[in-house]
TORFILO-596560 format. One record per residue (C-alpha): z, y, x. Coordinates in steps of 0.02 Angstrom, whole numbers. Layout:
TORFILO-596560
up north east
Z Y X;
...
end
This chain:
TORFILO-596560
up north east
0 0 0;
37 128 140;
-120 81 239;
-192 114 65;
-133 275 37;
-148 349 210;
-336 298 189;
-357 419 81;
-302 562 172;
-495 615 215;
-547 630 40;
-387 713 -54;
-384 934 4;
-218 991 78;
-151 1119 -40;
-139 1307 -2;
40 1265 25;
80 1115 113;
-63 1161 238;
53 1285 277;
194 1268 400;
384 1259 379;
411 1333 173;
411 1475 109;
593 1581 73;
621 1595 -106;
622 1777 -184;
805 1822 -279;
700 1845 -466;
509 1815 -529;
428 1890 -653;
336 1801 -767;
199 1864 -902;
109 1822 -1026;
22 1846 -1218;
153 1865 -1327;
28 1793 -1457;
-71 1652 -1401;
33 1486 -1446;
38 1325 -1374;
46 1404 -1222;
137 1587 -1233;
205 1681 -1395;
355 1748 -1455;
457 1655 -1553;
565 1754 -1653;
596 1874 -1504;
603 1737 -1388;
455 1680 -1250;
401 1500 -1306;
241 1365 -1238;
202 1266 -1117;
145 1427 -994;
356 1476 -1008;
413 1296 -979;
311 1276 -840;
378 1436 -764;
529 1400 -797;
522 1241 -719;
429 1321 -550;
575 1449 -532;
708 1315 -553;
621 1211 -425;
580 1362 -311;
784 1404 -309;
739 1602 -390;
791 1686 -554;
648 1700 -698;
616 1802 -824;
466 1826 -956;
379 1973 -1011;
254 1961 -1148;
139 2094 -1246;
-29 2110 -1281;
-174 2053 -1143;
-221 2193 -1096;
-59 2273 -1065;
1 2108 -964;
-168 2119 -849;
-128 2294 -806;
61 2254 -792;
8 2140 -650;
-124 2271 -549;
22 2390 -567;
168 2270 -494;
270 2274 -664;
238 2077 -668;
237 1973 -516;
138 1811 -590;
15 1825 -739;
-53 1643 -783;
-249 1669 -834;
-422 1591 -831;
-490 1607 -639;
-657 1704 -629;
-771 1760 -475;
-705 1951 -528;
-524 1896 -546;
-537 1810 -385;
-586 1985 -303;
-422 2064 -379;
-302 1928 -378;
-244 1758 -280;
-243 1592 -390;
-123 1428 -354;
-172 1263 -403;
-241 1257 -576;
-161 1154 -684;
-275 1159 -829;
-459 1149 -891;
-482 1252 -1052;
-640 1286 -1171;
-703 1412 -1297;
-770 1394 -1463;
-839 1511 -1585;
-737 1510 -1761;
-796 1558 -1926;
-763 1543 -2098;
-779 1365 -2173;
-926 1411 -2258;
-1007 1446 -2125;
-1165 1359 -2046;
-1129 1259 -1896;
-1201 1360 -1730;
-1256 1277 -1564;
-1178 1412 -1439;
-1120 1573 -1387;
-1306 1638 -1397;
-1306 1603 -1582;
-1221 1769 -1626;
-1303 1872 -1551;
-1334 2027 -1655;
-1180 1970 -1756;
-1002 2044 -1726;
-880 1943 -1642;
-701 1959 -1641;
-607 1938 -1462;
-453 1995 -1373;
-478 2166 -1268;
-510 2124 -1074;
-474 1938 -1101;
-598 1788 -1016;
-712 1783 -1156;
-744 1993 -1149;
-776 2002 -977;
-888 1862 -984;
-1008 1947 -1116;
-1023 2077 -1045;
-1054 1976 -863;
-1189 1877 -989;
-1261 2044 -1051;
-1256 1979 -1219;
-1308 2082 -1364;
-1177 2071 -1472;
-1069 2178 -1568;
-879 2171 -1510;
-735 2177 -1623;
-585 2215 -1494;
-412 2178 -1524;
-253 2128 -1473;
-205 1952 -1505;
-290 1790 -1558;
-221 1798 -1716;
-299 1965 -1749;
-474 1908 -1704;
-460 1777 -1833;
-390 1883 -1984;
-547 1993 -1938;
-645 1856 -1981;
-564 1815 -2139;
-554 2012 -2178;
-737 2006 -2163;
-740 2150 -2027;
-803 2013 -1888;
-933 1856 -1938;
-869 1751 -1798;
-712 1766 -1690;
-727 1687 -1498;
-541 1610 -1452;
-471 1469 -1330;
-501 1317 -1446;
-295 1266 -1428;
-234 1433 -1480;
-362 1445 -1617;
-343 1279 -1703;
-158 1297 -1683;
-153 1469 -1779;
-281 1404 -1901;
-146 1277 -1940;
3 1387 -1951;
-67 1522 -2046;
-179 1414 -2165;
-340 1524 -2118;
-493 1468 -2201;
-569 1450 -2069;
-648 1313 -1941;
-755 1292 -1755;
-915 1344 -1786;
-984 1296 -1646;
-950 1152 -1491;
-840 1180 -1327;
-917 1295 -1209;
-877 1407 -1042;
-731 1251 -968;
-620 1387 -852;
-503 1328 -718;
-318 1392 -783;
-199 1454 -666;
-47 1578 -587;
-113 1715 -538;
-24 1841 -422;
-83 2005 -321;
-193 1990 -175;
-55 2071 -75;
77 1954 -105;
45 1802 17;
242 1767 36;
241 1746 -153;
108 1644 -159;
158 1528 -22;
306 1517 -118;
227 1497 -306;
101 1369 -236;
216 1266 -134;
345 1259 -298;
205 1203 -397;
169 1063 -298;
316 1009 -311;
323 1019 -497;
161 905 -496;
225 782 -385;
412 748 -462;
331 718 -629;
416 870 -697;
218 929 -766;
189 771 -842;
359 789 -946;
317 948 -1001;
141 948 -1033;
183 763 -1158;
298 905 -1230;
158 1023 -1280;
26 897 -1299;
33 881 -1478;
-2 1081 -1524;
-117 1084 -1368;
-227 931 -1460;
-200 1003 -1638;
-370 1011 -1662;
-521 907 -1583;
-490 842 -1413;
-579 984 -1300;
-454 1061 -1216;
-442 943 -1053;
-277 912 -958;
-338 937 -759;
-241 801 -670;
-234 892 -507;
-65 813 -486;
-148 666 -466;
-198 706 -284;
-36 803 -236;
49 615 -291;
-57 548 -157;
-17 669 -35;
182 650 -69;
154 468 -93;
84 467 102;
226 606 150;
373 497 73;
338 325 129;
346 360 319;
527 391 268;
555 306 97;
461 154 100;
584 98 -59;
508 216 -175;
347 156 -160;
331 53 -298;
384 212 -416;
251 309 -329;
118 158 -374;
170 164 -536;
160 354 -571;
-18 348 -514;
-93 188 -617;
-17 291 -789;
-76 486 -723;
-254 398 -676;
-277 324 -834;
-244 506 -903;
-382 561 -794;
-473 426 -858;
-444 455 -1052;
-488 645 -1028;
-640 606 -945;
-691 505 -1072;
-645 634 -1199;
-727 764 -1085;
-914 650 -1091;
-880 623 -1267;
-870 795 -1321;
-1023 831 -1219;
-1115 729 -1311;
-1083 802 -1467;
-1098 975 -1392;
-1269 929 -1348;
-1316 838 -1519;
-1233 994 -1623;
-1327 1122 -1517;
-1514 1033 -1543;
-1490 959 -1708;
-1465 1061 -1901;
-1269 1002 -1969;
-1350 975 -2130;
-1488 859 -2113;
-1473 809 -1924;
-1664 875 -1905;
-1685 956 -1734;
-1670 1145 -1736;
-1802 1261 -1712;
-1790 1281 -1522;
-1779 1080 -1514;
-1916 1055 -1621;
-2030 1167 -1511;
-1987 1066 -1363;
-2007 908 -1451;
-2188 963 -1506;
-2234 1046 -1333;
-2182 878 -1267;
-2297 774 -1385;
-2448 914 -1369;
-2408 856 -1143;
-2515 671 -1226;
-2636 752 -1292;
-2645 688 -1477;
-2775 682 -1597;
-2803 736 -1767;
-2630 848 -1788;
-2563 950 -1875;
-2413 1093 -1879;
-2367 1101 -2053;
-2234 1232 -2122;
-2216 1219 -2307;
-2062 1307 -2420;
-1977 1235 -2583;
-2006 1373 -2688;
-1875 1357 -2826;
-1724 1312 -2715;
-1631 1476 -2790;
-1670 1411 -2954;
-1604 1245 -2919;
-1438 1328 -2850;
-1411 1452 -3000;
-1448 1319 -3134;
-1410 1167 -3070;
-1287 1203 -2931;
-1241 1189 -2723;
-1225 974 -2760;
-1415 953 -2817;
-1474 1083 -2678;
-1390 966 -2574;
-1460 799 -2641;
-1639 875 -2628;
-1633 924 -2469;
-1555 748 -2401;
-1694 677 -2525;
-1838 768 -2410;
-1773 714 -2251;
-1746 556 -2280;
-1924 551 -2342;
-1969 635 -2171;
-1872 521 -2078;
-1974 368 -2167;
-2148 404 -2180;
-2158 544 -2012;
-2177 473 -1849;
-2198 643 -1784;
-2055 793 -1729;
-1993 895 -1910;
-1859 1026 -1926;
-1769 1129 -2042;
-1753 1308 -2043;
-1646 1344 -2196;
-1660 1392 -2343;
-1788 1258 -2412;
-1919 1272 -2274;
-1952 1126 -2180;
-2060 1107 -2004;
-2178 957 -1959;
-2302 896 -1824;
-2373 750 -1845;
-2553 674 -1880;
-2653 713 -2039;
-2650 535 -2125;
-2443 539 -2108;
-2428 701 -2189;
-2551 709 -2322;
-2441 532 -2363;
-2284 615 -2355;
-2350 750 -2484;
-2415 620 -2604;
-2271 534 -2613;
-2158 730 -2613;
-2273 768 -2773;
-2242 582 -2875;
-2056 605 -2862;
-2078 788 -2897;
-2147 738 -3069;
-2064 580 -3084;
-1886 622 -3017;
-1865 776 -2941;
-1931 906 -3043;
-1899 1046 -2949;
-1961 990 -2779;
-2112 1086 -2785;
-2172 1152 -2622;
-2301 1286 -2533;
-2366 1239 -2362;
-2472 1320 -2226;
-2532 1230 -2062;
-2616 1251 -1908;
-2720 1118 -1814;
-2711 1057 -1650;
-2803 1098 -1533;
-2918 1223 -1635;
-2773 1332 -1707;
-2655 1321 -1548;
-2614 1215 -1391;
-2421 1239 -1388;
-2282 1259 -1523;
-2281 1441 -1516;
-2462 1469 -1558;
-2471 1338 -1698;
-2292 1382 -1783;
-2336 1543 -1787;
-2517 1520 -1860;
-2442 1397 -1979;
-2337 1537 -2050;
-2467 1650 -2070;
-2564 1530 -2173;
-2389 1500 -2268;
-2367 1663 -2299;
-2552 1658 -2377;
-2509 1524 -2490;
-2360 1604 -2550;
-2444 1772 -2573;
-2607 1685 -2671;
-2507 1559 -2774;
-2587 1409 -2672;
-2495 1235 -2648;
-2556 1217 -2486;
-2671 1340 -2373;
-2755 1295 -2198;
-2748 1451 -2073;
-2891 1510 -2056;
-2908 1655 -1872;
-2936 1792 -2017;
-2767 1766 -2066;
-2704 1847 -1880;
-2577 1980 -1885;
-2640 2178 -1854;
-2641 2167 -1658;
-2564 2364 -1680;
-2399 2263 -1751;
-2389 2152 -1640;
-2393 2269 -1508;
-2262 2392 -1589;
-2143 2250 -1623;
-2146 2202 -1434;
-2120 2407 -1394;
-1955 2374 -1497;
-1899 2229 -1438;
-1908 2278 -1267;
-1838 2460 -1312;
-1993 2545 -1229;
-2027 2676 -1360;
-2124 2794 -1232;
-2222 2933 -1330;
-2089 2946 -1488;
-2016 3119 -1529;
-1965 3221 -1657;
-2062 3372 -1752;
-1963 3493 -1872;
-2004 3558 -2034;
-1899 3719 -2079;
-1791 3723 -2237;
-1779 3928 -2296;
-1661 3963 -2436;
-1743 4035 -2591;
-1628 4185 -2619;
-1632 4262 -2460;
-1797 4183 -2370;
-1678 4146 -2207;
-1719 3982 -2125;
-1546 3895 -2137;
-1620 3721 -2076;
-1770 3601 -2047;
-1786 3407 -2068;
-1815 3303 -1910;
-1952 3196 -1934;
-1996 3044 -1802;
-2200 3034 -1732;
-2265 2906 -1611;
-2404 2972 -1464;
-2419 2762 -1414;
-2461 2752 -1237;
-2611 2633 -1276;
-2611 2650 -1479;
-2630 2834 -1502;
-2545 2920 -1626;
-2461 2817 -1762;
-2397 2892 -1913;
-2221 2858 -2004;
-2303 2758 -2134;
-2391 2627 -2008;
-2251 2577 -1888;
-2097 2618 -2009;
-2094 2496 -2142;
-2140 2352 -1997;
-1985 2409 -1915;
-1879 2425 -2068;
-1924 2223 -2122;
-1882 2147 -1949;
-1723 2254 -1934;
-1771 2385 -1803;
-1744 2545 -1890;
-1602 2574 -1799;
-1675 2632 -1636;
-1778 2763 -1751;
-1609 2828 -1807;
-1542 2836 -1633;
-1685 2925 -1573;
-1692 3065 -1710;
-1504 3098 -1712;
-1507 3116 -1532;
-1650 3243 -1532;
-1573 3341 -1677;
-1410 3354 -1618;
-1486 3417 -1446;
-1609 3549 -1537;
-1449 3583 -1634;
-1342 3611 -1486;
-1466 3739 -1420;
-1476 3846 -1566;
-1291 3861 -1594;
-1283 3921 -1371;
-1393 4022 -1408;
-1295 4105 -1592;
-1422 4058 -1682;
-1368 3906 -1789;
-1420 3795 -1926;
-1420 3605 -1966;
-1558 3486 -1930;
-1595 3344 -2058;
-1625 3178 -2016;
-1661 3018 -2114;
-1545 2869 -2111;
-1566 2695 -2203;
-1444 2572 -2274;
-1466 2440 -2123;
-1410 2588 -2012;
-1245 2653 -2109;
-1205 2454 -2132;
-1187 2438 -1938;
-1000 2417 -1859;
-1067 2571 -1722;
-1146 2692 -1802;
-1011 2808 -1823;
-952 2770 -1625;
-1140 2813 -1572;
-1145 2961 -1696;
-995 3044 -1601;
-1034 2997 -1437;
-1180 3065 -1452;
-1132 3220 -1521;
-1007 3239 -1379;
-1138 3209 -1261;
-1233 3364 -1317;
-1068 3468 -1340;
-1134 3490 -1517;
-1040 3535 -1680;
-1031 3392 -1812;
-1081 3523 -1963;
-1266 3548 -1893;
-1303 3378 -1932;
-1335 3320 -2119;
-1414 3140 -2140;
-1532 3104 -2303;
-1536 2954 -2359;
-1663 2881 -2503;
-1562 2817 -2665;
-1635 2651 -2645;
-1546 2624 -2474;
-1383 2628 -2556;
-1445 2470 -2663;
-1335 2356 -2539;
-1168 2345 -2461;
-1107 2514 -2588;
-942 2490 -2523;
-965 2486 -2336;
-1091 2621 -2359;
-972 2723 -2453;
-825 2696 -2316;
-954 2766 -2186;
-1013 2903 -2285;
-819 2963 -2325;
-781 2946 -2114;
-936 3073 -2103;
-884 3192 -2214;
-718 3195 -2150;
-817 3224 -1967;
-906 3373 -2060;
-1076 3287 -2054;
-1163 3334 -2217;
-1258 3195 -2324;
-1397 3211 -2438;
-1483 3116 -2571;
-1673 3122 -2535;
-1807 3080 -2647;
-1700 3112 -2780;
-1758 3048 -2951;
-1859 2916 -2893;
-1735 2778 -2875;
-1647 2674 -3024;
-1455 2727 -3019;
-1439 2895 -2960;
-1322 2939 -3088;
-1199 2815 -3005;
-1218 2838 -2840;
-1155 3040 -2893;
-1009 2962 -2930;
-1000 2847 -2803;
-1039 2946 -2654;
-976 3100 -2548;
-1138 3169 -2562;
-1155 3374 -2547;
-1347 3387 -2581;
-1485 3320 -2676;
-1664 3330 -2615;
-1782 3338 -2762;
-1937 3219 -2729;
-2100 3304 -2671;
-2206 3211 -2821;
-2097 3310 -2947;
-2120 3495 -2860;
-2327 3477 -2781;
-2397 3484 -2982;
-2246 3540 -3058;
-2354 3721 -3096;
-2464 3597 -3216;
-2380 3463 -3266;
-2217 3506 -3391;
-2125 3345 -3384;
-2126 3361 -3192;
-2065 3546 -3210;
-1933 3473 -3342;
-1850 3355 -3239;
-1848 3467 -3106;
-1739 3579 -3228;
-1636 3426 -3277;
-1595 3406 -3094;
-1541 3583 -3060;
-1432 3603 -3199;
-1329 3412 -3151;
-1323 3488 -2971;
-1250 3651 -3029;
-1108 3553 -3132;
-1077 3437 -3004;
-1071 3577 -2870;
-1191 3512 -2764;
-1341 3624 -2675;
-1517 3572 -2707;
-1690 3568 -2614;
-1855 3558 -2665;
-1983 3464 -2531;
-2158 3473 -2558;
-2190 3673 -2576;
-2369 3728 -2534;
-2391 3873 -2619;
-2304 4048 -2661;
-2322 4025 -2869;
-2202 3853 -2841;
-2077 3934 -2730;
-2057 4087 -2862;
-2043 3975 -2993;
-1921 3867 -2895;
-1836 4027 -2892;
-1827 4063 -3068;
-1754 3876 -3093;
-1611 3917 -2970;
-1648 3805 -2842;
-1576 3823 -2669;
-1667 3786 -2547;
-1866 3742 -2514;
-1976 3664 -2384;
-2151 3612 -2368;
-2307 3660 -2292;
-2303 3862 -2374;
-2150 3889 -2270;
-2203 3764 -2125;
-2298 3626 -2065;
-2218 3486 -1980;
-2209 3571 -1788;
-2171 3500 -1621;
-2019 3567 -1523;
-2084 3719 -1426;
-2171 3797 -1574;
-2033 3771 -1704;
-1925 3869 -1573;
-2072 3982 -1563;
-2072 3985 -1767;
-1913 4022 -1768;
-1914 4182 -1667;
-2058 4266 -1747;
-1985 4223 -1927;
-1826 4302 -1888;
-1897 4438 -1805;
-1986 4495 -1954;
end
């Protein structure tokens, strides 16, 4: 056995601390801190530190022959508690940046992340699942840093505790919260969350002590009482302690048997004086390797199921889209004949839910892919949402269909489908190409009522969208600016404003007008960058006017997608800081019809703006379907009254009466008004006559660029 044991001295390290020489002197008192909220390992329990982290510390002190005590708070306050000194040993994940501020001992534990949601909640394969989605995390912990090291767009919900980031989930402020999977699960538990892991295990991180870079004595010391920890079998005792909140959940979070090396080393330090204990020593090392053993296995396990859950759907076990591409690219690499890519959509699926209910959505969806899984050879997918993916040769699928339309009339009456498909080689050589010529001809099908339409290269997308949609995704909107109509108020003729309005000199597409690149960008959700880009140049056109005492708010329009995001009001301020600019020169108008969704998130933004002193109109007021209500709704201040009411208003008399109608609700309601769409003198006067406030269009001003509307503005005040 000793010949056995010193044999292994070439393969098992030399820790930190017994390569040292002689031991190190014990400090008098060690502080210890921690999360005061992040149970099984640290928390305060009724006032009192509690978890494995404090026994463990405990037990290292008492070993180490020096006084403890524990100081927990938030994680951010502990980190800083340690750079400042107020802590001496802070136990934490070990990162290439923490390793450049901080010296690590031994670790003693493996832990992973998971993303949580609630339990209705789709399944998601990783961390880059959420992207665009706002995620819930403790300020400055492991999983912050790391985003931001990942340059991961997504948007951050800080806090201070684990429990926090999962009520923000439940509160429906967050869509996903990113924890430890231990602490999670154990305050999922506790609290009775509804909630569950939405995703598998991911980013395993080395746990460890963690003390100053400066402090080698206390190091030397920490490591060295560590060791011995590991090697009496004090660990083990505490860690079977903890081990039933640590594995409340799944078994992810792996126990790291480095102890199982330090019992070699004491074994092989020991026996050249106590050859008697020997047989304790063999002992201790068959039961802590088969813990190695069982966690490995639990470890290859549960990557296994990581990697099924991140390429397959939860709901049918079909691959996901980004499997299914490589599962097609790979078949396209032997060169098969007579294929297809077919995408086709069950069209009554949110008929079937809202007559039928969730349990027959359910059974017709299993019903399709088991029929998939029979009679197609080939890769298939779902996408959600009734709309299926499949490659595969002609003969299979047209078989699959016949077979999908005899139940539909026999069995299933409300499987009825609309396909579009692409053919290989002639439509597309790789999944890319095909899937997305298959959805063109899909989207043909759906648009002429057709079961089932073959694409056809007439059916390619405008090459100018294309090309605009790859100018937003890679944020390269060279050549966009802003123009400015004045606003003059009726009564007096000043100019008291103008409206900010967004044009597009393309570097390679010319000049694109509003109504060719805006309602692209408003379907595939980049508005947003618009919005940036018009508030910024407003509030800097703004900012200008006021240095030089000559002031007036600048209009700009905002949607519903933009008010609905967690940052808009952070970016609004920032970026009116960033111009030193005054909050009242900016009013936002927004059409009635964005206010169709999320009224009460839209109405909590609009309040936090008019609080700010940002002014908000209504534009286009008159052509949406529940004005009326969103009055009472809103803090609006101003309603803009739709240029196809005032441009014929002279000849036709319903137009000129519901402009009248208008006035007279904004003068009860105390609310200004302006007329858009002025191009001639007669209108304005009778505008006047009405009692509007306020007027813009072409008679005052035409759209102008920056230089001449500061130009405008001179020579109209000047006369």
């Amino acid at each position: 056995m000793a010949l056995l044991l010193i044999s292994l001295l070439p393969v098992i390290p030399l820790s930190p601390a017994l390569a040292n020489e002689g031991t190190s002197a014990p400090p008098s008192k060690v502080i210890f801190g921690g999360d005061s909220s992040y149970p099984p390992f640290e928390w305060l329990n009724r006032g009192i530190p509690a978890g494995f982290n404090v026994d463990l510390a405990r037990q290292v002190s008492q070993v180490g022959g020096a006084a403890v005590q524990h100081k927990l708070g938030s994680w951010s306050e502990m980190e800083l508690a340690l750079r400042n000194g107020e802590i001496d040993i802070l136990p934490m994940f070990i990162s290439e940046q923490r390793q450049q501020e901080f010296q690590f001992t031994t670790p003693f534990f493996v832990v992973s992340h998971a993303i949580y949601g609630t339990d209705n909640q789709p399944a998601v394969g990783g961390i880059e699942y959420v992207v665009g989605k706002s995620v819930a995390m403790e300020e400055l912990s492991f999983a912050h840093k790391q985003l931001i090291t990942e340059n991961l767009e997504v948007n951050l919900v800080l806090v201070s505790n684990a429990l926090e980031a999962l009520e923000a989930v439940t509160a429906g402020t967050a869509d996903f919260a990113l924890l430890t999977e231990s602490t999670a699960d154990l305050l999922i538990d506790v609290h009775e969350l509804p909630l569950s892991r939405a995703s598998p295990p991911f980013w395993p991180r080395d746990y460890a002590f963690a003390v100053r870079k400066a402090d080698n004595k206390l190091h030397a010391w920490l490591q060295e009482s560590l060791n011995s920890v590991f090697t009496s079998g004090d660990y083990q005792e505490i860690y079977e302690k903890w081990e039933p909140d640590i594995n409340s959940g799944d078994y992810y979070t792996v126990q790291v048997p480095f102890y199982i090396g330090y019992t070699a080393i004491a074994a092989i330090l020991l026996m050249t004086t106590f050859l008697l204990w020997s047989w304790i020593l063999q002992r201790r090392l068959r039961c802590k390797t088969a813990h190695l053993n069982l966690a490995l296995s639990r470890a290859k396990q549960s990557k296994l199921e990581a990697k099924f859950l991140a390429e397959h759907e939860t709901e049918t076990g079909l691959p996901r889209p980004h499997h299914f591409c490589q599962l097609v690219d790979d078949a396209i690499k032997s060169k098969p004949t007579n294929c297809e890519l077919l995408i086709f959509k069950l069209v009554y699926l949110n008929e079937v839910r809202g007559t039928l209910g969730q349990s027959y959505s359910k059974d017709l969806i299993t019903f399709i892919t088991s029929l998939l899984d029979a009679k197609i050879t080939g890769p298939c997918c779902y996408y959600g949402r009734g709309i299926f993916a499949v490659f595969s040769d002609s003969p299979e699928i047209k078989e699959f269909f016949r077979l999908l339309s005899v139940n539909q009339a026999e069995e299933l009456p409300y499987s009825k489908y609309v396909a579009g498909s692409a053919s290989f080689p002639d439509h597309g050589t790789n999944s890319d190409t095909l899937l997305s010529n298959a959805d063109s001809a899909l989207s043909v099908a759906l648009t002429n009522h057709k079961d089932w339409v073959l694409y056809d290269c007439a059916m390619a997308p405008d090459p100018r969208h294309q090309e605009i949609i790859a100018a937003f995704r890679g944020g390269s909107l060279k050549g966009m600016h802003a123009v400015f109509q004045a606003q003059v108020d009726i009564e007096s003729e000043e100019i008291i404003g103008a409206e900010a309005l967004v044009r597009w000199q393309h570097p390679t597409l010319g000049f694109l007008t509003p109504d060719i690149f805006i309602p692209l960008v408003e379907k595939l959700g980049f508005v947003s960058q618009v919005t940036a880009l018009m508030i910024d140049e407003a509030m800097r056109i703004a900012a200008k006017l006021r240095r030089e005492n000559r002031p007036m708010t600048l209009s700009v329009n905002v949607s519903a997608l933009d008010l609905a995001g967690s940052n808009f009001v952070s970016t609004l301020k920032k970026t009116v800081k960033r111009h030193k600019g005054q909050f009242c020169d900016l009013k936002l108008e927004l059409t009635e019809t964005s206010f169709s969704n999320e009224s009460e998130r839209i109405s909590e933004v609009l309040q936090q703006l008019k609080d700010l002193g940002v002014k908000v109109s209504i534009d286009d007021f008159g052509t949406g379907y529940s004005s009326l209500a969103y009055l009472s709704m809103f803090p609006i201040q101003e309603l803009k009254i739709d240029r196809s009411f005032v441009s014929n208003m002279l000849k036709n008399i319903k137009n000129c009466n519901i402009i009248k109608s208008t006035l007279v609700l904004a003068d009860h309601l105390n609310l200004k008004t302006v007329a858009e769409g002025v191009e001639d003198e007669k209108t304005l006067e009778l505008l006047r006559e009405l009692g509007c406030d306020c007027a813009q269009g072409y008679f005052i001003s035409k759209p102008l660029p920056e230089a001449d509307f500061l130009s405008f503005l001179g020579r109209y005040m000047a006369t």
